[in-house]
N, C-alpha and C positions, 0 to 999 in steps of 0.2 A: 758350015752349020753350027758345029761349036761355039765360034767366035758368034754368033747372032746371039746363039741361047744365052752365052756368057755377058753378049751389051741387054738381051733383053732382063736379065735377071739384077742388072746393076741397076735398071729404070725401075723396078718393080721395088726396089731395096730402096733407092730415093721417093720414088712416091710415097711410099708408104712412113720414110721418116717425116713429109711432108704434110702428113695425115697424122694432127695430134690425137695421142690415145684418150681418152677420160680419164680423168681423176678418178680411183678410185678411195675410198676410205679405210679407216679400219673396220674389219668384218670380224663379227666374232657369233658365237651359237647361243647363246643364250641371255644377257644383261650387259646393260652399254650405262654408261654417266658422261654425256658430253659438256663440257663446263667451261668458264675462263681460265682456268688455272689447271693443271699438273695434279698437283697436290692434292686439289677440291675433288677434280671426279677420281683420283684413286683411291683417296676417303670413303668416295659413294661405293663405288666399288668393293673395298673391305667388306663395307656392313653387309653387301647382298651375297660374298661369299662365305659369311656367318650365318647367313638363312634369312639376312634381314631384306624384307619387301621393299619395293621402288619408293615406296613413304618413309621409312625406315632413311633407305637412302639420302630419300631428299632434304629430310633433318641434316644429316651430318655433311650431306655438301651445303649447304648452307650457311652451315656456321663455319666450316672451312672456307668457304667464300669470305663472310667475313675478315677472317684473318689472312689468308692469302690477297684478295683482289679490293684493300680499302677501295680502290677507286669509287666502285658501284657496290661490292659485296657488305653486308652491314648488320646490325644489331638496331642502328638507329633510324632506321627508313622503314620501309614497304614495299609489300608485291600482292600479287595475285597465282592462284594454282589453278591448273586445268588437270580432271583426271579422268582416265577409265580405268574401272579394274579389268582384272583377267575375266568378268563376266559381262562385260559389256556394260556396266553402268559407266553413268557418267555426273561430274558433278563440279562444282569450282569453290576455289575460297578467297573471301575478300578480305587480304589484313594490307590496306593502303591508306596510308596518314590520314590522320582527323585535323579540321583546325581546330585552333584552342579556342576554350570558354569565351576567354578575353578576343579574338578575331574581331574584326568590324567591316562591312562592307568595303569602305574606302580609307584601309590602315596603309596602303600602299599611296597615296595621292598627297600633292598638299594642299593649301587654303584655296589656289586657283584653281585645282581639282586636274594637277600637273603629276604625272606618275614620278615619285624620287627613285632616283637610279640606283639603282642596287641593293635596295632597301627589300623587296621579296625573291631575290638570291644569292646575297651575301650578307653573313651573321644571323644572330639568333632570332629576327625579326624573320625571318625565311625557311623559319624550321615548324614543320606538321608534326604533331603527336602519333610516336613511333609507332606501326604494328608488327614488327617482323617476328621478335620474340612471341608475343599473344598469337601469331598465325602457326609458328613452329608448333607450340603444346599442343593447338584447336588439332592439327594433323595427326599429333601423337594421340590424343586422344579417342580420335574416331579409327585410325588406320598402323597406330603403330602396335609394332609384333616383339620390337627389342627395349627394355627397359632405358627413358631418356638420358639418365647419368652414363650410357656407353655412347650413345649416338653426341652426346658433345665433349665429351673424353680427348676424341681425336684432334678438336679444333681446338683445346685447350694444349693438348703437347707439340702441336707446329705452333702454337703462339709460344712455347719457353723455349722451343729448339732453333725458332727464327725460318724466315723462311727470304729462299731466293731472290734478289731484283734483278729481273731479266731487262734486257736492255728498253723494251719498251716501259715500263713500270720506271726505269730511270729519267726516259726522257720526259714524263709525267711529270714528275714530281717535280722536276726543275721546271718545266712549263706553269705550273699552279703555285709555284713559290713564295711569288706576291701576296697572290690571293689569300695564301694560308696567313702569311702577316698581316691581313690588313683583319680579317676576322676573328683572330687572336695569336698568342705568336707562343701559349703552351702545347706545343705540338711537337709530337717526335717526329716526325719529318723537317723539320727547321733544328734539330740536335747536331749534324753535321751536312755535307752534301754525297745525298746516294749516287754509288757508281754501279752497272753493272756489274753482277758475281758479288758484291756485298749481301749480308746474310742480316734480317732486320728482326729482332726479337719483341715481340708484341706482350710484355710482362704485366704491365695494367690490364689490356681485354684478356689476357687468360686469369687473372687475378676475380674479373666483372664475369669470363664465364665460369669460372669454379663456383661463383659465389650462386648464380641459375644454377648449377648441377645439383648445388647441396639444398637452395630454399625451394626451385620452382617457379615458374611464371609468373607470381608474388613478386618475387627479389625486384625485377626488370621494375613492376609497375607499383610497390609497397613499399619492397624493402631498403637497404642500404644503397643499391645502384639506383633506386626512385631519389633517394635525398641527396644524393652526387648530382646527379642528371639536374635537378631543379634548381639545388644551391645554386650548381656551376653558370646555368643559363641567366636564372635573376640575376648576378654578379655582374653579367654582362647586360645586362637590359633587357632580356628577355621574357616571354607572358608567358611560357610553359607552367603551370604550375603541380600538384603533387593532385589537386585532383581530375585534372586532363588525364592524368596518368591511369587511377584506378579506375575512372570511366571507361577507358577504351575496352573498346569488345572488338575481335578479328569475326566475321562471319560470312556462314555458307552462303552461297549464289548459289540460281540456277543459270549454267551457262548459255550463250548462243550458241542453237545445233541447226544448223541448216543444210541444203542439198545442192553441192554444185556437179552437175552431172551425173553420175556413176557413186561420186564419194560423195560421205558426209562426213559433213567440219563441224569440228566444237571449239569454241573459241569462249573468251573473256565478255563478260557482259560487264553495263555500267555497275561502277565507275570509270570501269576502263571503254573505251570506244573503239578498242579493235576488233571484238567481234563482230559488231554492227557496219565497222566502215569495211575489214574484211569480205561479209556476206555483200555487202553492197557494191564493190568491186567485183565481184568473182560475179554476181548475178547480174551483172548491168552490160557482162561482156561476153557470158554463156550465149547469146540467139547469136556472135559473131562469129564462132567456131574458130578462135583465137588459133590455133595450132595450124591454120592453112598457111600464117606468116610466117615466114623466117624470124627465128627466137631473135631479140632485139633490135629488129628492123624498125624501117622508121612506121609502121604500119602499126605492129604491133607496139610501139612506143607510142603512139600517137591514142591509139583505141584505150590504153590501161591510162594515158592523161586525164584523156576526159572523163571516164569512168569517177577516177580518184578528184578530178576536181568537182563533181558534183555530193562523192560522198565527205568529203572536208566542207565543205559549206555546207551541209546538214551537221556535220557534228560539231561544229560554231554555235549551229543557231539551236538543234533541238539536244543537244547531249549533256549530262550530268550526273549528279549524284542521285540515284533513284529514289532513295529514300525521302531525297525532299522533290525531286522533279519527275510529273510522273512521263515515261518515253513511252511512244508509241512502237516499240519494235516488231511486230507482226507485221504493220505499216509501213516502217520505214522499208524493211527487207523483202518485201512483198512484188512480187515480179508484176506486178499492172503498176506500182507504184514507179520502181525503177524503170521500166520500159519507156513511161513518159518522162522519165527524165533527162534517158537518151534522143529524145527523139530532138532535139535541137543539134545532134552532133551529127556532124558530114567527114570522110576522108579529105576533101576538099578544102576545109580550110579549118583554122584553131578558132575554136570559141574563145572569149575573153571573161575574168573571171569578174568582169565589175558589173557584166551584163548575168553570170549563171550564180542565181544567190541559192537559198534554201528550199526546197522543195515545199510546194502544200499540204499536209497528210488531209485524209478522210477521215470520218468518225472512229474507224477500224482502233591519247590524250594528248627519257631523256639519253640525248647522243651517250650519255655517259650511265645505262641500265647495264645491267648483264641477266642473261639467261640462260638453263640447263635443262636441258632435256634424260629422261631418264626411263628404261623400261626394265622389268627386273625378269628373273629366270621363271615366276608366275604367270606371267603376261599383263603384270600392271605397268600402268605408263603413267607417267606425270610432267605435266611442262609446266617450267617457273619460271617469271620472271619479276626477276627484284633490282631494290632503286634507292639509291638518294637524292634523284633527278641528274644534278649535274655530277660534273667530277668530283668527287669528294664533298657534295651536297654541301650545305650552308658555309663548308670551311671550319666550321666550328667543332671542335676536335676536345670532346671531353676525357681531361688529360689524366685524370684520376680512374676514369672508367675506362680508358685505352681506346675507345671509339669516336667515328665521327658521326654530324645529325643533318639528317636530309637539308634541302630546299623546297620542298613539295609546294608550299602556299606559291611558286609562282604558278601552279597548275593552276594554279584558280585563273576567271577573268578579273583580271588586279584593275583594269578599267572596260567596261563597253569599248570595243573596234582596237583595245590595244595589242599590240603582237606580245606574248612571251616570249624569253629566250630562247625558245624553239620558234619562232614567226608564229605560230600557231593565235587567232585569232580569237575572242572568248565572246558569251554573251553573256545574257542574262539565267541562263540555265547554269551554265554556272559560275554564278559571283560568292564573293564571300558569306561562310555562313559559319558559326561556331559550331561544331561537332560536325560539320558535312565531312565529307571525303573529294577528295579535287579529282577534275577528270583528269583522263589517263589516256596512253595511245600504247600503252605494253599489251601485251598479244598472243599469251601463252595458248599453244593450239594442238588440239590433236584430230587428223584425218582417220577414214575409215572405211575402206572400198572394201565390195559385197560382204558388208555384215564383218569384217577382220580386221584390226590394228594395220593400216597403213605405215605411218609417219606420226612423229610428234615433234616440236619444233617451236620456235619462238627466235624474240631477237632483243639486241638494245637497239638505240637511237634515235631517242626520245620520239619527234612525228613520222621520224620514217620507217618506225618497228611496222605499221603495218604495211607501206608498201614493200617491206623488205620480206615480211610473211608470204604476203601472197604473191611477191613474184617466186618464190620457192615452192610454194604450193604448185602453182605451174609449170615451173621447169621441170618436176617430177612428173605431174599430171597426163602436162600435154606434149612436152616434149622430152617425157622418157629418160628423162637424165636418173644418176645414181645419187645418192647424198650430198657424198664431197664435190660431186662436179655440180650439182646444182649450188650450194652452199660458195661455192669459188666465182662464179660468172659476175659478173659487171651488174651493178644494179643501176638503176634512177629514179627518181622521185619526182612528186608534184601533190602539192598539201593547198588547192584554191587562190589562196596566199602566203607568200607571195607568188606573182602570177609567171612564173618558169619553172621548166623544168632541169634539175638539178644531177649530173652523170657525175658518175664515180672518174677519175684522170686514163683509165684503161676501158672504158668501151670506146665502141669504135666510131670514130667522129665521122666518118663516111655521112654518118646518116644525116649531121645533124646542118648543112647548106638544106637540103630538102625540106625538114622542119621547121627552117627558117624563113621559107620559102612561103609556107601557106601561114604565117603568124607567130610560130612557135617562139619564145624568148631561149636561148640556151646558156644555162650555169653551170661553169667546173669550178666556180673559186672559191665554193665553200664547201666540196663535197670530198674530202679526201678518201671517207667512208662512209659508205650510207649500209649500216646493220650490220652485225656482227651473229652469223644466224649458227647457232648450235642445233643438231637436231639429227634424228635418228631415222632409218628408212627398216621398214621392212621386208628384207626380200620374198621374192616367191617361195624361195628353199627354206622359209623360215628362219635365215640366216639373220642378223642384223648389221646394218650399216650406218656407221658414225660419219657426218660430215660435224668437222669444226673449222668453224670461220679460219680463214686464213690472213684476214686482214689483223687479229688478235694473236695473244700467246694460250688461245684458245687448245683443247685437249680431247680426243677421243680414248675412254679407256673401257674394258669391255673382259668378259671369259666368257 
């Protein structure tokens, strides 16, 4: 009898190793900052155990972004904010590139009306008129509690202290090495070659933030960093000029709020097109009761295809800069609208996307973003995410200002039917326009089941920030996972065109002879990661839980 109990307890001991636990996160009681960087959300962090609010916070990770994560983090790009306060409001703000005065519809094409390669994302021909700094103050303005000379203090003393290159941040930069020569070669990153554990001192942008702490939001778009910025760009050929600059205004949105079952989501309105393509996802696959599938089967892979390929061909053909296109979003996101636009999809076989274009309405947007999610010991939340599009945006590295300047103008449609950098297809909603804002596919979101702060949450990766959104939105939803293990699972994508779907090298290939079976196309050779989701959950004990991506040197930090 002994000897049974003792083989039975050794079977139970193996099953159970066999039985992976979940990933859990960091859990902490009161304010979380989850970010790209170390450094970025312990900065957030300080200011909220100073008494400063989740806006307060999101100032100072910001600009530690900046300085820590040049990749995506910037002074010279754009983003978008989604918030709720601690009373249930909710609201967004839009500080995402302008093109300049000088813009033309067809500055990217030549005489045969042939797109020139490289011309709208690499160099100064590929840079939008910045709004990161104009969005920071517009925040501080309305929602901050701590005077702005401490909230960029911090990003100025890791810019003279220098900050760490972790082994991914190395292989970066040796990756983009060309690039930075061919765009111009006064860059501190072409000074020596970074290794690992080298410590890199950013003395120009703490020089450019000192000079914002002491003039103000001025400086960036009037003062002495406005006559660097413009000198440096015309030197090189560039259209930015000095009044691009004073023109730009960052401003409020009203967000997409919509209802997916139980929860209501607030996501990013145009110019960004993830709230719209989010809501159109989640509402195209709500009457299927997604959760009866096994998470990543080829069932439920196959249902969230179709869904996303009919909301990518609508934001092709009807999505833009609001202010000059007007969108029908009531219509678009409207469940008699969606329903008929499922109704051509069968489990049975893959629709083809040259046959599923843009919906009818009735009368009734880069791989290389980062995002931070943040809820403070108040109960406010705010999801960000910011961009210089690509990796180190235009490459063009203003060396006297210590920063780099987006790529945005490839957001625009740089030709009718032509792919962006991202594949991402454009139309006429949005081509070039002087002072437009380019679309967008960032995604900053915040959930809210019975009437309570859920989740907040966002992603980079340029077309696939939304499907990386809303498959997290789900993994929590419908299949009960916790932050970090939703945040960790294997994602996929599918953007209309091109017509496959795109797996991360770790989900499970089981599925996909059967996908191929009924039509499906299957790609892993460009997907090494699809979103890097930062984001915070709410437990029932009130507790909070950080997922940070674990495909990045991403960071959950929290008291």
């Amino acid at each position: 009898m002994k000897k049974l109990i003792f083989l039975l307890s050794i079977l139970f001991l193996i099953q159970c190793k066999k039985e992976k636990q979940p990933i859990k996160g960091v859990i902490t009681d009161k304010a979380m900052v989850v970010c790209a960087r170390q450094e970025a959300s312990q900065i957030g962090i300080n200011i909220m155990k100073k008494g400063g609010n989740a806006f307060d916070a999101m100032i100072a990770t910001d600009l530690a972004l900046a300085v820590s994560y040049p990749f995506a983090g910037n002074i010279g790009g754009g983003g978008f904010l989604v918030y709720r306060t601690k009373d249930g409001e909710v609201g967004a703000l839009d500080y995402r590139e302008k093109a300049p005065l000088a813009a033309t519809r067809n500055m990217y094409v030549d005489e045969k009306g042939n797109v020139i390669e490289n011309k709208s994302t690499l160099g100064t021909n590929a840079i939008g008129v910045p709004g990161t700094i104009a969005g920071l103050f517009k925040v501080h303005e309305k929602f901050g509690t701590i005077p702005f000379k401490e909230l960029i203090q911090p990003a100025i003393d890791l810019a003279k202290k220098g900050v760490l290159v972790t082994k991914k941040q190395a292989s970066s930069l040796k990756k983009y090495k060309k690039n930075f020569q061919k765009a111009n070669k006064r860059i501190i990153f072409l000074d020596k070659v970074w290794n690992e554990n080298d410590t890199i001192k950013y003395l120009k942008l703490a020089e450019t933030l000192e000079r914002i702490r002491d003039n103000g939001r001025d400086e960036f778009y009037k003062g002495k960093t406005a006559d660097i910025l413009v000198s440096y760009l015309q030197d090189l050929g560039g259209i930015i000029t000095k009044e691009d600059l004073v023109k730009y205004q960052a401003k409020w949105r009203k967000p997409i709020v919509f209802n997916y079952k139980d929860a209501k989501i607030i996501s990013m309105s145009p110019p960004s097109s993830g709230g719209i393509c989010i809501a159109q996802i989640l509402k195209s696959i709500e009457p299927y009761n997604i959760s009866k599938y096994k998470h990543n089967s080829e069932k439920y892979v196959q249902l969230i295809t179709e869904a996303a390929r009919r909301a990518y061909a609508d934001r092709s053909h009807f999505l833009g800069d609001n202010d000059f296109v007007h969108i029908n979003i009531d219509s678009l996101i409207s469940s008699e609208y969606l329903d008929q636009r499922m109704q051509s999809f069968s489990f049975n076989k893959a629709n083809n996307s040259d046959e599923i274009g843009h919906g009818i309405l009735g009368l009734k947007e880069s791989n290389e973003t980062t995002h931070y999610s943040i809820i403070d010991q108040f109960g406010n939340a705010v999801a960000v995410t910011t961009t210089l599009n690509s990796a180190y945006g235009s490459k063009v590295y203003v060396k006297e200002g210590g920063f780099f300047l987006n790529n945005e103008m490839d957001d625009f449609s740089i030709k009718p039917g032509f792919a962006n950098s991202y594949g991402l297809v454009g139309a006429e909603a949005n081509k070039i326009e002087p002072e437009k804002r380019m679309l967008s596919s960032m995604s900053p979101t915040i959930v809210e089941q019975n009437g309570k702060l859920k989740m907040v949450l966002g992603s980079p990766g340029g077309s696939t920030i939304i499907t990386s959104v809303m498959q997290n939105i789900l993994n929590v939803l419908e299949y009960n996972m916790g932050m970090q293990e939703a945040v960790s699972k294997p994602r996929f994508h599918h953007q209309w065109l091109p017509d496959n779907i795109k797996f991360e090298p770790s989900f499970d290939k089981t599925i996909f002879p059967k996908l191929e079976k009924i039509g499906y196309t299957i790609d892993q050779s460009n997907a090494p990661v699809i979103g890097k989701v930062d984001a915070i959950l709410v437990l029932p004990n009130g507790k909070l839980e950080g997922g940070a991506d674990p495909r990045g040197d991403d960071k959950a930090i929290g008291f």
